[in-house]
VMD Tcl script that draws the C-alpha trace (Angstrom):
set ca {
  {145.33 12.77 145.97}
  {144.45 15.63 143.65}
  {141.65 14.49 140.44}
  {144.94 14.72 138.08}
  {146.79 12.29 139.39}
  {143.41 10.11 139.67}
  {143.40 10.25 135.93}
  {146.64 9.14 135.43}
  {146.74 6.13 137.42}
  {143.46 5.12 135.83}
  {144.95 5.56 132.54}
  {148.09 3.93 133.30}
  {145.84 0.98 134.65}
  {144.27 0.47 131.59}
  {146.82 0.47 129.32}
  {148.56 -2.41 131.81}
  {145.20 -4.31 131.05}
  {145.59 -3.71 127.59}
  {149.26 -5.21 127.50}
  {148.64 -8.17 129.79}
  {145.85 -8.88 127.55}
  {148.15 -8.92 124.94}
  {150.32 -11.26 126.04}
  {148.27 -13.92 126.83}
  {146.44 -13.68 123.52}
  {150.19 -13.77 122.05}
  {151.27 -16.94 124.22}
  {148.02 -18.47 123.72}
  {147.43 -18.13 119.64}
  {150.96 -17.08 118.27}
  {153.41 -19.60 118.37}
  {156.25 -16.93 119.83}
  {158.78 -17.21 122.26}
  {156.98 -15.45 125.68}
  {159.75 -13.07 126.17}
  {159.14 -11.10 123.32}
  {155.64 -10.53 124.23}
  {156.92 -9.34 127.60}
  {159.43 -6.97 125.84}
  {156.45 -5.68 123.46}
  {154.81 -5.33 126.38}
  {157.22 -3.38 128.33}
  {157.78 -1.11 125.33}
  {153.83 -0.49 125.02}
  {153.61 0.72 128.66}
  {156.56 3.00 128.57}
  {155.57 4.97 125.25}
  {152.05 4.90 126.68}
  {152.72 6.17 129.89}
  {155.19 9.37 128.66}
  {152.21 9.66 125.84}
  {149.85 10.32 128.90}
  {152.45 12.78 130.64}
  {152.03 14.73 127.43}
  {148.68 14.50 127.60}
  {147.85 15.85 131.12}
  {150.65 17.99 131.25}
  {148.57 21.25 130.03}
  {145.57 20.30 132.69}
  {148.59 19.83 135.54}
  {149.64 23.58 134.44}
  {146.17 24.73 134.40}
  {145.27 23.56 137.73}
  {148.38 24.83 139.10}
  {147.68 28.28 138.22}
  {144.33 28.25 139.25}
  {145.91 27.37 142.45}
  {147.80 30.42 142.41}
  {146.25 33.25 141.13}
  {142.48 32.24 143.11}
  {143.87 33.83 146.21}
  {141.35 33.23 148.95}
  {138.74 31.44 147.60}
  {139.78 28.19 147.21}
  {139.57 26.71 151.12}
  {139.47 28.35 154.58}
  {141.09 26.69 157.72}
  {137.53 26.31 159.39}
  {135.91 24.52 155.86}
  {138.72 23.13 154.07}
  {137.98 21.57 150.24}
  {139.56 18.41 149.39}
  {142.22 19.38 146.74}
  {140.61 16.97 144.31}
  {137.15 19.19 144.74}
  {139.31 22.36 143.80}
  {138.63 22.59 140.18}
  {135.21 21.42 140.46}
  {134.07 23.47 143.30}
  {136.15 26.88 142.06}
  {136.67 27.10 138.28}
  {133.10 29.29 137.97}
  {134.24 31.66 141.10}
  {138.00 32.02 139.18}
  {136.41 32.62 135.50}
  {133.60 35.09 137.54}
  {136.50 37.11 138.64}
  {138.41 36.76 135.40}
  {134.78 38.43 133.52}
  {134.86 41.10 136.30}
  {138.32 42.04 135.49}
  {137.94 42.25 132.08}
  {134.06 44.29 132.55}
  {136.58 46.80 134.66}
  {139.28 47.00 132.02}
  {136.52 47.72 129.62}
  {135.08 50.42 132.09}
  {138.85 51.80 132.57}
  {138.98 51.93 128.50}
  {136.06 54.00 128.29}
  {137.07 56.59 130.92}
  {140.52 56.91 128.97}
  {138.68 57.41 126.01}
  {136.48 59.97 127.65}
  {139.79 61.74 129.06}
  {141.29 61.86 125.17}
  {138.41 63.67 124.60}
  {137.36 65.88 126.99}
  {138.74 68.50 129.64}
  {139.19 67.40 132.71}
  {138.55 70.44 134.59}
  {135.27 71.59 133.16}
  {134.16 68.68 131.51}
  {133.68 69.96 128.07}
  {134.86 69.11 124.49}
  {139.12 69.50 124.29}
  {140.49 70.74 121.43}
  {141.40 67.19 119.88}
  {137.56 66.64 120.13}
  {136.82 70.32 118.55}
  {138.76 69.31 115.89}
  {137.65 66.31 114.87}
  {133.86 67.64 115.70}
  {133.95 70.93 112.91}
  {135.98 68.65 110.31}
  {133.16 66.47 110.87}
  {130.62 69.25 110.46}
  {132.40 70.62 107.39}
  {132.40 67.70 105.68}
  {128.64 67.12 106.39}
  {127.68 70.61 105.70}
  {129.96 71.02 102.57}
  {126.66 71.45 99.99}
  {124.41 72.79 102.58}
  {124.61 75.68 105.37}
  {127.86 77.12 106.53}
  {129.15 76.98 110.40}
  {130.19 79.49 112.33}
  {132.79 79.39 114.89}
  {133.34 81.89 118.10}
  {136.21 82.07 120.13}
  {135.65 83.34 123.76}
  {138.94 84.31 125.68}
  {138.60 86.37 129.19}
  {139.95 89.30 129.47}
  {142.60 90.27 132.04}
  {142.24 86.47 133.39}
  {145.87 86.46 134.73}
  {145.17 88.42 136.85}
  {142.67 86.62 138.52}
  {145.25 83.80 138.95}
  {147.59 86.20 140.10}
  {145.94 87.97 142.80}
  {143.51 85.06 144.25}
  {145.48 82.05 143.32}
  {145.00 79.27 140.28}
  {142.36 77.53 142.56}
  {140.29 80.79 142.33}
  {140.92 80.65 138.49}
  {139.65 77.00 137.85}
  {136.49 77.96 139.82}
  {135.40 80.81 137.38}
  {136.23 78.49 134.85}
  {134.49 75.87 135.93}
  {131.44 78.20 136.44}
  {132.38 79.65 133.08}
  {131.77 76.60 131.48}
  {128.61 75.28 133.40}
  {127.04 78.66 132.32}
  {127.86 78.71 128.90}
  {126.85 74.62 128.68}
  {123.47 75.47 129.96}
  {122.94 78.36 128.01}
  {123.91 76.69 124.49}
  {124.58 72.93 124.93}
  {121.47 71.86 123.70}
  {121.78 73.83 120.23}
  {125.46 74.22 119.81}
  {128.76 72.44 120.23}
  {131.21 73.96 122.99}
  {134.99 73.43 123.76}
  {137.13 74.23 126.16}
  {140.61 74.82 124.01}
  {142.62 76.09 126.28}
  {143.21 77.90 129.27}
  {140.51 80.51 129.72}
  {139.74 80.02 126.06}
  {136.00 78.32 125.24}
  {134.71 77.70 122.02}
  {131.15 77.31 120.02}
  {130.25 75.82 117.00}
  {127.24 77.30 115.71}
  {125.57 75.61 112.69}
  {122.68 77.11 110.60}
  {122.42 80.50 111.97}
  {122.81 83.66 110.15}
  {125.47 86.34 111.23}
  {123.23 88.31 112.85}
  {121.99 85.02 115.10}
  {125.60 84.55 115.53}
  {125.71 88.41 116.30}
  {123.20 87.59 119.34}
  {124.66 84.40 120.59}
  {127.87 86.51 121.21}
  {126.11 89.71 122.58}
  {124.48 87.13 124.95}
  {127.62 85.59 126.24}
  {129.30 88.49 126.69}
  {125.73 89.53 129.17}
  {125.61 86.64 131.04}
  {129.54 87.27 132.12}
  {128.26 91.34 133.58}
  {127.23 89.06 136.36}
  {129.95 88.74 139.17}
  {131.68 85.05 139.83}
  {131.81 85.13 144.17}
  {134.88 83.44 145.47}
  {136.36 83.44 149.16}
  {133.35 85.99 149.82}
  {134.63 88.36 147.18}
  {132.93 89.19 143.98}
  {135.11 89.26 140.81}
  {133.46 90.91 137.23}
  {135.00 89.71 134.26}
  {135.13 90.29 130.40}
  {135.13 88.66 127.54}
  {136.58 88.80 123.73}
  {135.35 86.76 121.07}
  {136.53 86.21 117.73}
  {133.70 84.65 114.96}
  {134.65 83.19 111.55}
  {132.32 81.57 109.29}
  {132.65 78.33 106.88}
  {133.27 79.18 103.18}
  {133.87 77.53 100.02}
  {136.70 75.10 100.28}
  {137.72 76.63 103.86}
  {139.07 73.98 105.62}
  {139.46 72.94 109.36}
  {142.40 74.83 110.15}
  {141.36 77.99 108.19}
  {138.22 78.78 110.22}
  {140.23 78.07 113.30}
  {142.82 80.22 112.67}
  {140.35 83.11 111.31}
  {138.67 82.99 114.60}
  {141.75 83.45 116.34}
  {142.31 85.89 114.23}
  {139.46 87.87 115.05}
  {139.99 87.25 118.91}
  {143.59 88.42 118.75}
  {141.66 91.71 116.71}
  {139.18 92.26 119.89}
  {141.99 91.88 122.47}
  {143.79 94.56 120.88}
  {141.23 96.94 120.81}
  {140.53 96.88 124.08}
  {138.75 93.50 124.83}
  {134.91 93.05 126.09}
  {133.88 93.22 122.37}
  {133.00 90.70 119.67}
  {134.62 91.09 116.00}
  {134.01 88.83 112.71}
  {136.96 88.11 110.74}
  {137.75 89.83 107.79}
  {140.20 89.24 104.94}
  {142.14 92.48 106.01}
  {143.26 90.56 109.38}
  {145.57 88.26 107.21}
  {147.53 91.08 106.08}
  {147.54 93.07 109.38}
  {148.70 89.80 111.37}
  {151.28 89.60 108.23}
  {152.40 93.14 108.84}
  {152.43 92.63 112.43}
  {155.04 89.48 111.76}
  {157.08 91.72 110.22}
  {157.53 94.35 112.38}
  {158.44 92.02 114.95}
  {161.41 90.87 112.36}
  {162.14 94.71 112.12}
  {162.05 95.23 115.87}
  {164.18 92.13 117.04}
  {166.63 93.19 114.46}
  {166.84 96.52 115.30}
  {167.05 96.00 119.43}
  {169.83 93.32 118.46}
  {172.09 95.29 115.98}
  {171.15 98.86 115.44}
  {169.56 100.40 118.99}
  {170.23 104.04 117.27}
  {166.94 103.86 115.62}
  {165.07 104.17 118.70}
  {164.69 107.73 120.06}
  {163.62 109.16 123.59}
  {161.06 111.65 123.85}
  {160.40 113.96 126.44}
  {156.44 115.86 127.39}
  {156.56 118.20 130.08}
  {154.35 118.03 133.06}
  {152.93 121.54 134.63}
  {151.65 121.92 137.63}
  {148.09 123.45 137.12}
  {147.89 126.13 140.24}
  {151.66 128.00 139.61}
  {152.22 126.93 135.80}
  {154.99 125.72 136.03}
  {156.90 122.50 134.40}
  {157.70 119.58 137.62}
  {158.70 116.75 135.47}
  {158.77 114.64 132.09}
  {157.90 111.91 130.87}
  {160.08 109.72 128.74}
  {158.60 108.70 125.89}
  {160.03 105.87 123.09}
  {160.00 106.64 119.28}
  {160.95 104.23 116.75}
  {162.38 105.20 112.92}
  {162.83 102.03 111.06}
  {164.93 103.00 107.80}
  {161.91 101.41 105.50}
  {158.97 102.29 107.64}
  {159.50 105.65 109.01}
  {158.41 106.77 112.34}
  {156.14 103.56 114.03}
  {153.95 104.59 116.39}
  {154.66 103.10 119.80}
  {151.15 101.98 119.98}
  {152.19 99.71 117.36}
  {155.60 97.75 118.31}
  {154.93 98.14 122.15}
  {152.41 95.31 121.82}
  {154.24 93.90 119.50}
  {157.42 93.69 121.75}
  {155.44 92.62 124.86}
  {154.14 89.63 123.13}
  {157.17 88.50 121.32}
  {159.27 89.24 124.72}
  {161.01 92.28 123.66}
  {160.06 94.65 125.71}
  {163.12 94.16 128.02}
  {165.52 95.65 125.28}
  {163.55 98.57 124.91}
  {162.72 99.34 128.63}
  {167.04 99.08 129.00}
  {167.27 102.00 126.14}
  {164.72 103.91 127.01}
  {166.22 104.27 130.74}
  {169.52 104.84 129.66}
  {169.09 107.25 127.11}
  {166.68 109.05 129.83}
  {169.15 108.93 132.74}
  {171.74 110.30 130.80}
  {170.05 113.00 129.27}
  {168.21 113.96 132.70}
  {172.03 114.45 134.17}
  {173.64 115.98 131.07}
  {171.10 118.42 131.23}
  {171.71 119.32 135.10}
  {175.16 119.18 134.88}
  {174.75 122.00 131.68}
  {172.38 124.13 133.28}
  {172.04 123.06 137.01}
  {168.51 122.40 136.79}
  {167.04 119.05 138.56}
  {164.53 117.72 135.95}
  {162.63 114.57 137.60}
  {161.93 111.82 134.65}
  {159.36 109.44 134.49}
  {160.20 105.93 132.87}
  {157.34 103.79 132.02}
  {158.12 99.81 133.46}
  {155.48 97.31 132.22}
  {154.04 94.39 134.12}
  {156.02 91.42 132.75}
  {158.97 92.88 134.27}
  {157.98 92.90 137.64}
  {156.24 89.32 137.51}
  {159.37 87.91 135.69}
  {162.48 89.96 135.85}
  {163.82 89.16 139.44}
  {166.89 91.46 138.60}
  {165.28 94.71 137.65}
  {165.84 96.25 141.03}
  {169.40 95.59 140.89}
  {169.34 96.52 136.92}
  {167.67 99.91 138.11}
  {170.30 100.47 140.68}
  {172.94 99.58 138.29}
  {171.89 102.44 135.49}
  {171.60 104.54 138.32}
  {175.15 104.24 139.34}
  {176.04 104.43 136.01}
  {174.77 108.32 135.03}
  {175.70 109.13 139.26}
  {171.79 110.20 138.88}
  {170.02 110.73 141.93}
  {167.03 108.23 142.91}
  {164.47 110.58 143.82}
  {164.82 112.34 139.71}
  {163.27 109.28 138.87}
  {159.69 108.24 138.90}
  {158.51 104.69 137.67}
  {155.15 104.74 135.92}
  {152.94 101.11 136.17}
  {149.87 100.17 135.02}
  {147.47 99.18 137.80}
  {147.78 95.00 136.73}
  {151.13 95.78 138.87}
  {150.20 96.00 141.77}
  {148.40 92.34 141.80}
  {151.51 90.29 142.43}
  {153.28 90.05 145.64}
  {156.77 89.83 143.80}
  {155.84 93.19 142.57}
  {154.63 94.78 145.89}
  {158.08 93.57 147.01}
  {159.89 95.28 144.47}
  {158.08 98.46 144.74}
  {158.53 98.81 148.54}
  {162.51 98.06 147.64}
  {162.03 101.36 145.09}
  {160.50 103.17 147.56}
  {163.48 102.52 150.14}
  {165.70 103.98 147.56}
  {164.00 107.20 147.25}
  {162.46 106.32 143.98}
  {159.03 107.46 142.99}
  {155.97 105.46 141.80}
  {152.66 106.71 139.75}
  {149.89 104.51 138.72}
  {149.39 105.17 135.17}
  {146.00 104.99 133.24}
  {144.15 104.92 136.55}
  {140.37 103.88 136.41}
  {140.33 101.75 133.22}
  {141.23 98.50 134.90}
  {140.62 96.90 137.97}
  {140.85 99.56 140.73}
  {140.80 98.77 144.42}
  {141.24 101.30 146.35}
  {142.98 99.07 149.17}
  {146.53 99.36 147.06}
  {146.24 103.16 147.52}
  {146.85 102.27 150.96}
  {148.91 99.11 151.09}
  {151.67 100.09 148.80}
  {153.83 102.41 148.11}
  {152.12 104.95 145.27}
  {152.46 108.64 145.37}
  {150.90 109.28 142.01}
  {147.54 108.51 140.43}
  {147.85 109.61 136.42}
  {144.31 109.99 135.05}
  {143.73 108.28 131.79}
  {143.03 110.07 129.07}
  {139.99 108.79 128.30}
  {138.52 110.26 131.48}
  {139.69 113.59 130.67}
  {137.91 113.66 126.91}
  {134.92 112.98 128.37}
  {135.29 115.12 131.78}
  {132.57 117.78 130.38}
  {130.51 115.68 127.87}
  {129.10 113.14 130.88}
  {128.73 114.65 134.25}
  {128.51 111.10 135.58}
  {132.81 111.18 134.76}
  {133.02 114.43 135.59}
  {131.82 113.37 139.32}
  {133.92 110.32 139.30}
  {136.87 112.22 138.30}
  {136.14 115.25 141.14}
  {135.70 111.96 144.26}
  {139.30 110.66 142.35}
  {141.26 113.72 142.85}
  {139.73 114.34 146.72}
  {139.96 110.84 147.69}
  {143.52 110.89 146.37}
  {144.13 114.37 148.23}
  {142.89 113.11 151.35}
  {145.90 109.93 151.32}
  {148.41 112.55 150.89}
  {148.59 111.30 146.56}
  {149.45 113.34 144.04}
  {147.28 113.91 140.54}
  {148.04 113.98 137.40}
  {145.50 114.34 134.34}
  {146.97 112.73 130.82}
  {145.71 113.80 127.56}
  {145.00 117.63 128.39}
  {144.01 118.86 124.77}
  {142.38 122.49 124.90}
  {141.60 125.22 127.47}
  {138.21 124.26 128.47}
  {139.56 120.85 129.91}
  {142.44 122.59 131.50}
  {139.98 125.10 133.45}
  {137.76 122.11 135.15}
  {141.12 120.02 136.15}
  {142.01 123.57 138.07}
  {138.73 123.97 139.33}
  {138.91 120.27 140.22}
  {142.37 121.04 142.34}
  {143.98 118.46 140.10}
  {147.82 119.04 140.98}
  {149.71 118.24 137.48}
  {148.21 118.24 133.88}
  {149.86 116.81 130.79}
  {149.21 116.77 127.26}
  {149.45 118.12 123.83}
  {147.58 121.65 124.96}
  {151.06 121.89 126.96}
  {153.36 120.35 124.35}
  {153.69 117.40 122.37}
  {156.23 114.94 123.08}
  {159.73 116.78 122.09}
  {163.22 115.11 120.96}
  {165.85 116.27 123.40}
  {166.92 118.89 121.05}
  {163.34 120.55 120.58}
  {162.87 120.01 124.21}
  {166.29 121.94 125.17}
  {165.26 124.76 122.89}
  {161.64 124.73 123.95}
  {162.03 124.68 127.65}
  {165.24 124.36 129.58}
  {166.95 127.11 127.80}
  {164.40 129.51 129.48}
  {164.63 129.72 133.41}
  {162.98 126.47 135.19}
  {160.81 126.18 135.93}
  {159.37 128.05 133.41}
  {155.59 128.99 133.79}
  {153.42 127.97 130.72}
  {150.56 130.60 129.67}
  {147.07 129.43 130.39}
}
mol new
graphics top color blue
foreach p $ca { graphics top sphere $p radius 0.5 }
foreach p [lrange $ca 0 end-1] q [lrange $ca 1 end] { graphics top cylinder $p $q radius 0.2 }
display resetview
């Protein structure tokens, strides 16, 4: 019999005592008739005994539940508990594990908390945090010293991902942001905001301290991250903007970014402040974009094709062109391509563009062997995104070349060297390569060079950047690296070809170098297919150019 029902029957008994007592009193001192007493009685005990049921019924409940919900500790089959002991022996065990419950839902509400707040692959500050942090700081530091705040973005970092995997990217990160938390964390706040994007709040420094802090980051990543055995260097831009007068939260942010966006376009591994100029160029840049998707969409005859010859540097004479895009926007004249191409590669554009470019090439490449039976190869530049993203360009490629009847082997697809890090591209390229197609590596030796795709894939051109050639008798430490280039190249059965060729001097080393092709503005300029008609293919091809 459990301790509740105990209770019950007690209380029932003494409200019987209480009634019989009653009645005898009543038949004793009141001169009544003894049934009524009894029917008093009667009616006593009932209301009394449904009062109790009322009474007990919330201890009934709670003993039932504890029942339930105590799982295993109440008996065991060797020791078993009288049920009347239950309450008494377990309520301290049940409400023990009801306080540890509610310690680990406390414990769970903390690491949530911690999780709104804070990346979960590095560890640091999130941008929610970073937010609230310099509005914080702003607000404290509003009559006292500015803030400064520097965005750090790695260079190239997709390509990291791309060639070793994301779990090869999370690792630099994560090293990323160990080094730059034990370099700074002690003196200034840092973020991760996003992807490979870090940032540090820097409070009561001058610009030039801010100047150093930047300069020191940027030293501390010349040291090579090791993964799988390999070692991988990597570059950084930052962007710095400082608090002013009434600047708000999302002003300094977005003049840091700004700033970043600035050092990215210049070439990265650099630091830049922001400056008030930035506002308009990112305004300007807005609305070329505006200009450019209208154009592409509704008026593709203000893009032009240009065509710069390529000689070959021992007989003189012309082996190619390269197709080159010019854009004259009604308002803003001629753009230079160093201009929109960015501009259409980040707002997705540079699909339409590629599609003119190699149509207006192809068919002026076949009109002009068909007028004067001369077999003009053509180079067509193809940028990265396409071959990472565009799973149709070696049918769309096949296509245009069906379209103009041109022959495969007239054309010559120029790639940058970030290319050849994606399998889907290798594929592709080998699939061009089947066809008869050509392939050159374009601005070879500014990015990350391995000499293992030389081998691997399919390249028979290497095209010297520029830079390298400027500088091929000012430092003889180029000079040397451009000489092993051209021989190593030689040696795997590659072809050469040196961009940016501007005077005579330069032209004499790349021949006593052996380099097989030059091209540049000591040949010709980039020429309209009028100009270039005129210039070159009305004379016998392949014409010889004068040294």
């Amino acid at each position: 019999m459990s301790v509740v029902n105990r209770i019950m029957i007690l209380f029932s008994l003494i409200v019987v005592s209480i009634i019989s007592v009653n009645t005898i009193m009543t038949f004793l001192f009141v001169n009544e008739p003894i049934y009524i007493s009894i029917v008093t009685s009667i009616l006593i005990f009932s209301i009394g005994f449904l009062f109790s049921r009322r009474i007990m019924r919330p201890y009934i409940q709670a003993a039932e539940h504890l029942k339930k919900y105590s799982g295993n500790i109440i008996t065991s089959a060797e020791d078993p508990l009288r049920e009347e002991d239950f309450i008494q022996v377990h309520v301290k065990e049940v409400l023990s594990a009801a306080n540890s419950n509610r310690n680990e839902l406390e414990a769970s509400k903390k690491i949530i908390a911690h999780q709104q707040h804070h990346d979960i692959l590095t560890g640091l500050p999130n941008r929610h945090y970073l937010n609230t942090y310099i509005s914080d700081a702003l607000n404290t530091l509003l009559y006292q010293n500015d803030i400064s705040l520097v965005f750090i973005d790695i260079d190239r970092f997709k390509d990291i991902n791309d060639t070793e995997g994301d779990h090869a990217g999370n690792m630099i990160l994560k090293e990323l942001a160990q080094c730059l938390k034990s370099s700074f964390g002690k003196e200034h706040f840092i973020a991760r905001q996003s992807g490979d994007e870090f940032s540090l709040v820097i409070s009561n420094s001058s610009r030039k301290e801010v100047e150093a802090i930047a300069r020191r980051v940027m030293e501390q990543l010349e040291e090579p991250f090791t993964y799988a055995g390999r070692d991988h260097y990597i570059r950084c831009s930052i962007g710095i903007s400082h608090s002013e007068a009434n600047n708000p939260n999302i002003a300094l942010q977005r003049h840091a970014d700004l700033a970043l966006g600035e050092a990215k376009n210049n070439g990265g591994n650099q630091y830049i402040h922001y400056h008030v100029e930035m506002e308009e160029s990112k305004r300007e840049q807005i609305e070329i974009e505006r200009r450019l998707r209208q154009a592409l969409e509704l008026n593709q005859s203000q893009f032009h094709v240009y065509y710069q010859p390529k000689v070959q540097t021992m007989t003189k004479q012309i082996v190619g062109v390269e197709a080159l895009v010019r854009w004259n926007e009604p308002d803003l004249g001629m753009i230079s391509p160093g201009v929109f191409i960015p501009i259409a590669e980040q707002a997705g554009l540079i699909n339409m563009i590629w599609e003119v470019v190699m149509n207006e090439a192809c068919s002026q490449i076949i009109e002009w062997n068909n007028l004067y039976g001369k077999a003009i190869p053509v180079s067509v530049n193809f940028s990265a995104t396409q071959f990472m993203y565009d799973d149709l360009l070696v049918e769309k490629v096949k296509d245009i070349l069906y379209k103009y009847d041109m022959p495969p082997n007239l054309l010559e697809i120029e790639i940058t060297e970030s290319v050849l890090f994606s399998k889907d591209s290798s594929d592709k390229l080998r699939e061009f390569e089947d066809m008869g197609i050509k392939i050159a590596v374009d601005d070879f030796g500014t990015g990350y060079s391995s000499l293992s795709y030389l081998v691997d894939l399919p390249i028979h051109t290497i095209k010297l950047d520029k830079s390298f050639i400027q500088m091929i008798q000012k430092d003889w430490k180029i000079g040397e690296v451009a000489s092993a280039i051209i021989k190593l190249a030689h040696r795997l059965n590659l072809n050469v070809v040196a961009e940016g060729v501007e005077d005579e001097m330069q032209l004499s080393y790349l021949i006593e170098l052996k380099c097989d092709v030059i091209q540049g503005y000591y040949i010709a300029k980039p020429l309209s297919s009028s100009e270039f008609r005129k210039s070159f293919i009305m004379d016998t091809l392949p014409r010889e150019i004068e040294a």
